[in-house]
N, C-alpha and C positions, 0 to 999 in steps of 0.2 A: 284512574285511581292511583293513588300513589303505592298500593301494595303489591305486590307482583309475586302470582302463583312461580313464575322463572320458569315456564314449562320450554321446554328448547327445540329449538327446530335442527333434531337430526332425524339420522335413515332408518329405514327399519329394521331391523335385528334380524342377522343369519345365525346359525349355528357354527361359528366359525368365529375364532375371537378379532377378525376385522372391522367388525360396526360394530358401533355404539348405540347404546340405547337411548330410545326418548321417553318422556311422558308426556300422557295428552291427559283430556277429559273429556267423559260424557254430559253429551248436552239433553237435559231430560225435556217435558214440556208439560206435567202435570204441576202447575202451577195454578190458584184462579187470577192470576194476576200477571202475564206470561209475558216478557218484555219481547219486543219485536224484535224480526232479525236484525235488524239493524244497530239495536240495543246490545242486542247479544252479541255480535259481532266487535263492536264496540268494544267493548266490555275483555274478548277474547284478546283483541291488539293490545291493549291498555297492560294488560296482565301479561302478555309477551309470550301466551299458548298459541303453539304452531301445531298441535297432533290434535283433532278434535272427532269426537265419535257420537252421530247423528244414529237415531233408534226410529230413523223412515231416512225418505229422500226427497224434505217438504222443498217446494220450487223455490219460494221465498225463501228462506234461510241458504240455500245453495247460492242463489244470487246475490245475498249478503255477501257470501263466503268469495265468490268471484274477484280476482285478480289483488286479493291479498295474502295468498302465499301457503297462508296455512294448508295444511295436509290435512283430506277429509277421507275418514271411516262413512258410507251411508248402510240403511240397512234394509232389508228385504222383512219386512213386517211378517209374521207369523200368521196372520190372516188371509197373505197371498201367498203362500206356500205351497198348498194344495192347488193352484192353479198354473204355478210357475214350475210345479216339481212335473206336472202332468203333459205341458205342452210348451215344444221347445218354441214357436212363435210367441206366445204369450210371454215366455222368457225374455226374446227378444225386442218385443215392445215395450217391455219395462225399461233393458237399457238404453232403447231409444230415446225417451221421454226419460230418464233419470239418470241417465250417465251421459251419452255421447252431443246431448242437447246442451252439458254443464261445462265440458271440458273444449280444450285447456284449459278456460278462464279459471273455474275451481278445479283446485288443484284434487280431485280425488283417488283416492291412493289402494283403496280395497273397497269391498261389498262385502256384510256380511249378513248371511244368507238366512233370516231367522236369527230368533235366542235360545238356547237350554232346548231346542228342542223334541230331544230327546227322553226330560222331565218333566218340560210343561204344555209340550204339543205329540205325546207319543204315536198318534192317531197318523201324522205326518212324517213320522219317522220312513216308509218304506220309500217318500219320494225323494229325500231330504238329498240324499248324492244326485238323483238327476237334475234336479232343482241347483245345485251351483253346478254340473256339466254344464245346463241348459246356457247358465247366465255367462259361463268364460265362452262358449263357444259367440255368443252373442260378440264379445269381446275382442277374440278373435278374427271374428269377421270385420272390425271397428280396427284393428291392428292396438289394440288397449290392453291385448294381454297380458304385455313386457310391466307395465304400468302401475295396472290395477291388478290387484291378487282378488280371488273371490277365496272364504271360506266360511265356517259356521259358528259363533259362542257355543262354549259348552260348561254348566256349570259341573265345578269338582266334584259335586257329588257323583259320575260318572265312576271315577276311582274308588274300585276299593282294597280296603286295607292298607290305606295312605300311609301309614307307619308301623315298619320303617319302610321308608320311600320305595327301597331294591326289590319288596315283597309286594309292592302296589301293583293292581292288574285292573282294566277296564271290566264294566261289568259286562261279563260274557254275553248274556241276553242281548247286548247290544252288539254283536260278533257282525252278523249280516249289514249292520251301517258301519261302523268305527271301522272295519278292515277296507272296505271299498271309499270309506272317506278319508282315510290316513294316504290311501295310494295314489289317490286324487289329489292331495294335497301336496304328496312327494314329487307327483311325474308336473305339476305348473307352479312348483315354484313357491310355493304357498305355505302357510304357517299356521297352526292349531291356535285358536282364539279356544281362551281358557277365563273363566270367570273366578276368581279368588278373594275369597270372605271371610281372613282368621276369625273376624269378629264373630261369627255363626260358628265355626268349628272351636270356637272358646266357653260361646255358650252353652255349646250341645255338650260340654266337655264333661260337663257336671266335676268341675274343678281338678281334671287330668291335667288338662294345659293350663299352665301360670299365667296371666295376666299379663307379666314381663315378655315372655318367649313369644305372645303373638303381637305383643305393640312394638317389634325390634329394640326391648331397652336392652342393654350388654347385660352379659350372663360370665359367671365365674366357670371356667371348664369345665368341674363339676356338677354344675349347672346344664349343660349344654345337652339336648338330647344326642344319643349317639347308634348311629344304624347301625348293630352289632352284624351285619354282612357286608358290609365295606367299611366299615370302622370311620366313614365320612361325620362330623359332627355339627347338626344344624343348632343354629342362635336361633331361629325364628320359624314360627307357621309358615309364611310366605314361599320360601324356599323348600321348607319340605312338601306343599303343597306342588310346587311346580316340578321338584325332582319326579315327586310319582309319578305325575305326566310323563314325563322323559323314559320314565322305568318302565312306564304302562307302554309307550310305544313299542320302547325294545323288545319287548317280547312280543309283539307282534314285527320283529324285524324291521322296526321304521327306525332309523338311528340318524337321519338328516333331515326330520322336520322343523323347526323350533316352533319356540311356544312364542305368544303374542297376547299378554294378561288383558283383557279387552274390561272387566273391571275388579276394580278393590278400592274399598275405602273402611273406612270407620264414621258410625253414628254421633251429632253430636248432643242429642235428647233420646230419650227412653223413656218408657211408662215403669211404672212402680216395677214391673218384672227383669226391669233392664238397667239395671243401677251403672251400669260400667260403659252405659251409651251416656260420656259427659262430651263434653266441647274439650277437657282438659287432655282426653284418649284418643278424641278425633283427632285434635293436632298432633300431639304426638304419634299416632301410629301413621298420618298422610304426611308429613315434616321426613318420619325416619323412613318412611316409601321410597320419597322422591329421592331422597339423598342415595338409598340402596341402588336404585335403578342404576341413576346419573352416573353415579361413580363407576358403572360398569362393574358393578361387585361380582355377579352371576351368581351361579350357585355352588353349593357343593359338587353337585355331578358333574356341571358344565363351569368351573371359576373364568371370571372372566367375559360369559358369553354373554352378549345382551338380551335382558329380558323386558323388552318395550310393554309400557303398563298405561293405561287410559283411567283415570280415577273417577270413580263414584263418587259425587256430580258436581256438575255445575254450581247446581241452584238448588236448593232445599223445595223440597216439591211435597206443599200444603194440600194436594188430592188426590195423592198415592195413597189406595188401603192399607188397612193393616195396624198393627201398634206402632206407638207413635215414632218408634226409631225409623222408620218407612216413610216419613216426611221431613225425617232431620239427617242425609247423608251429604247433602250440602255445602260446598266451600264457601258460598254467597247466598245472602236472601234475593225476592224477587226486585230490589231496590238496587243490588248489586252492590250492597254493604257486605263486607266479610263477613262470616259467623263467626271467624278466628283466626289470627295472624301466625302465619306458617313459619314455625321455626328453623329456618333454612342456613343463618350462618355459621359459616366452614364449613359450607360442601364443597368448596374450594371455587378458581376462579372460572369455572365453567358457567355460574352462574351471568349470564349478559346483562340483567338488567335487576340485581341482586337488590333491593330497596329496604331489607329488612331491618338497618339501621335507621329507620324511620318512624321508629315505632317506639310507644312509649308505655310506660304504666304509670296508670292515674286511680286514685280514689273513687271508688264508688260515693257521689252525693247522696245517696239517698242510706247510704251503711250507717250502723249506728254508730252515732261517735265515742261510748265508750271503745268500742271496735276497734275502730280507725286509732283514737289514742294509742291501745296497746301494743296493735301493730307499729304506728310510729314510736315508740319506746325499743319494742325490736329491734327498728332497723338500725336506729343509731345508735344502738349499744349492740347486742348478739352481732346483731347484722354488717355493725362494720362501717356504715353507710356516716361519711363526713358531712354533719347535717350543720356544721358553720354558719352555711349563709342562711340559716331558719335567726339566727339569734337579732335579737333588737337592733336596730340599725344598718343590720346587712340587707344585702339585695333581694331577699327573697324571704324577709319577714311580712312584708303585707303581701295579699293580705292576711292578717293573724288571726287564722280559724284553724279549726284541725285538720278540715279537706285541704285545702290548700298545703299544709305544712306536709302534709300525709302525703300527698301526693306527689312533692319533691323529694320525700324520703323514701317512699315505692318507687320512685323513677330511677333514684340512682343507685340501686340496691338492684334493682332489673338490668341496667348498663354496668354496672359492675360484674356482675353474672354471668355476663355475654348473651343477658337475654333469653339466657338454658328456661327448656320445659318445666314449669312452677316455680318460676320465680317473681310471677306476677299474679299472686291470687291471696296471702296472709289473709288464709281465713276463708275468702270470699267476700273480703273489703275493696277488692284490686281488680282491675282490670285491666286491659290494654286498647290502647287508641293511635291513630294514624295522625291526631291532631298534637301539634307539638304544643304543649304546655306552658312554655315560657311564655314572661311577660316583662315587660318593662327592660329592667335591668338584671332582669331575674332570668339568666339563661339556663334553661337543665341539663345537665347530662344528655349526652345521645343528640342534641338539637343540634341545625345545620349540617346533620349528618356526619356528626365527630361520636365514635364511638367510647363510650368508656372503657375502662379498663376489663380486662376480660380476666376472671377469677378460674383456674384451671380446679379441678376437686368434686363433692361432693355438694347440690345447692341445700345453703341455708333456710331459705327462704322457707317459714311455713306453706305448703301448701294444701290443700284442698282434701287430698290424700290420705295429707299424712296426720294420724289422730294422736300421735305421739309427743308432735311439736306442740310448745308452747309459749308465751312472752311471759318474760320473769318480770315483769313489772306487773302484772295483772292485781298482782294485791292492794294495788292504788283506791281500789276502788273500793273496799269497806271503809267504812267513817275513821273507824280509829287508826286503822293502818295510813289511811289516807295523812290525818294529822299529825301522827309518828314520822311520816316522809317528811312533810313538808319542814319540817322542826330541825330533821336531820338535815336536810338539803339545804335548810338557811342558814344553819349554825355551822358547816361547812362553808356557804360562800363568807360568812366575815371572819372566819379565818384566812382562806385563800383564793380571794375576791377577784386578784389576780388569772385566774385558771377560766378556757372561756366554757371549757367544758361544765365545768360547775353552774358556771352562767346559764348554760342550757337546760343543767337540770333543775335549775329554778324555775326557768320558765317551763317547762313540762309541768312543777310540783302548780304551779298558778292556775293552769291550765289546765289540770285535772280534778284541780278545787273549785273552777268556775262552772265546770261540770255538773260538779255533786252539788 
């Protein structure tokens, strides 16, 4: 596909500002429509994801994954837990049959040992350290340990009193696992898999946390939450989320494990209780993830340190319970069409296989076309957008409909932009598409992969959001106001016929009159 998540294949993250971080993603399989590994595989090359994190250690999919490079997370299912935690042979039959039978050819990089299950299996909790002894020692005996790391997900809810970070402590009741699993962790090498969910610690907030602070958009310093015991100042949930970890360590004397974000993502559908699960917050908050990571931002506690993160998911998984944000966390459907084109450019040139000058914004055909009109009035007036080639005889007057015209004035009004987050929605007339537009003679902005001009600032763009914006031409559309334009607009061009701008607003006034 021509879109590329850009996930990169680097190492995995020490506590030490020597490596870089990567992002991967989780590959779910509640789908009813579930593409095969070989699909799926597919699917991961194409998009240029080298970190992938598998929730079993299905044969098929492994075998997919064989001698293409990528770096595999598998996992130890929560159902074999209790038997793996109990009996070191059983432990080691499993990596028989799902580690040492895979490698070299797939490349797998860790086990993790169970999920959350400390929260969603607490019955298993008393095995849960012998259960990864069992499976490194298996390791061990394979000479895989240098290799493969084994450790556990733990979701954040573990910490408490997240904020501010320095005050954050594990929940003590858990003292008897977290102390003998942190040390396990410390003496092979290993790294705390941590599960991270601004979008839940936003909900639960009951409107504590801004909206901004947990989607990474930039915050003025006064803005910025600030840990008044180290006066360190987080921009975002993400980071304060992982400093507790780090804080919750330290006082348990671990100060050299790192964290390993095993998932985060944003919802891009919600049921009526979840207004803020849109596709417009998913992109935005997995766009400002990946760039956080890549960049090697770190945190406040650790600057600089990599913090490697696997994004929630794949695939949008249509037989996951629950409200419907639980089937919409998805980067792709099960067709392996985007649910939304990742706003990536200027993370700079780390990106390798960076495509996202390949994208365009187009008119929704089925929007009403008073809609579409007003937004086309926007864009080439407010908006800025040099809509020339719309006028009669240019190259991109046919065909002369409002989708069409609309959609070269949405297109170039998004390339003008740089393509910034809501600059392709006016309204919810707009959308964005991988298929380039142009026709004929009629080349658009952004096509052949020529990027337009990139507007530095605040975006104009109506979007989705924002209830505030509006198109000053909207008054087009009552009878008498409508005939008041038109009157003014024509008695303007045979004064100065000459002007082509005038010429345009003619055919706008014609054109909102064939409407009415």
């Amino acid at each position: 596909m021509a879109i590329s998540l850009l996930l990169l294949l680097l190492l995995v993250s020490a506590v030490s500002g020597d490596e870089k971080a990567f992002i991967g993603v989780n590959v779910g399989t509640d789908l009813s429509d579930m593409p095969s590994p070989t699909e799926v595989v597919a699917l991961l090359k194409s998009q240029n994801v080298r970190h992938v994190r598998l929730y079993d250690a299905d044969r098929a999919m492994l075998l997919a994954l064989a001698n293409t490079g990528i770096q595999v997370s598998v996992s130890v299912p929560n159902e074999l837990l209790l038997g793996i935690g109990q009996s070191n042979a059983t432990a080691a039959n499993w990596v028989a049959r799902n580690i040492i039978d895979h490698v070299p050819a797939t490349n797998i990089t860790s086990i993790a040992v169970g999920s959350e299950v400390l929260t969603a299996l607490p019955n298993a909790a008393p095995v849960l350290v012998s259960a990864l002894k069992f499976i490194h020692s298996a390791l061990v005996a394979s000479n895989l340990d240098s290799q493969i790391k084994v450790s556990t997900p733990h979701s954040s809810s573990i910490i408490l009193d997240s904020f501010p970070p320095s005050q954050a402590f594990f929940n003590r009741s858990w003292d008897p696992v977290t102390v003998p699993l942190l040390k396990f962790l410390q003496s092979t090498g290993s790294y705390l898999m941590l599960n991270v969910y601004p979008y839940y610690d936003y909900m639960q907030s009951n409107g504590v946390i801004p909206l901004d602070y947990a989607l990474f958009h930039p915050l003025p310093p006064n803005k910025e939450a600030v840990d008044s015991n180290t006066l360190l100042h987080y921009t975002n949930v993400f980071d304060a989320i992982v400093d507790a970890a780090y804080f919750s360590m330290s006082y348990l004397n671990i100060t050299n494990v790192p964290i390993v974000v095993t998932e985060s993502g944003w919802p891009s559908k919600g049921d009526s209780s979840e207004p803020d699960a849109t596709v417009e917050n998913a992109n935005t908050y997995n766009s400002n993830l990946i760039k956080h990571v890549i960049n090697n931002t770190g945190t406040p506690k650790h600057p600089g340190i990599a913090v490697s993160t696997y994004i929630y998911e794949l695939y949008n998984e249509d037989l996951s319970p629950g409200p419907a944000s639980e089937q919409n966390w998805g980067l792709f459907d099960a067709n392996g069409v985007p649910v939304y084109i990742l706003h990536l450019t200027g993370a700079g040139t780390i990106f390798a296989n960076d495509t996202t000058n390949q994208t365009f914004c187009v008119a929704r055909e089925s929007a009403d076309p008073k809609m579409l009109q007003a937004a086309l009035d926007w864009a080439c007036g407010p908006g800025k957008v040099n809509c020339s080639p719309l006028l009669q005889g240019q190259p991109c007057y046919e065909p002369n409909n409002v989708v069409s015209h609309s959609t070269y004035a949405f297109n170039a009004y998004f390339q003008q932009m740089g393509k910034s987050t809501g600059t392709c929605d006016f309204k919810g007339v707009a959308t964005i598409t991988t298929t380039d537009p142009s026709h004929g003679s009629c080349v658009f902005p952004g096509s052949f992969g020529k990027n337009g001009t990139t507007t530095n600032g605040t975006s104009l763009a109506p979007s989705s959001n924002d209830s505030s914006s509006g198109y000053p031409l909207q008054y087009f559309y009552g009878s008498d106001s409508l005939t008041t334009s038109v009157i003014i607009g024509v008695s303007i061009l045979v004064v100065l016929d000459s002007n082509p701008i005038l010429f345009f607003l003619s055919e706008l006034s014609r054109r909102v009159a064939e409407l009415n």
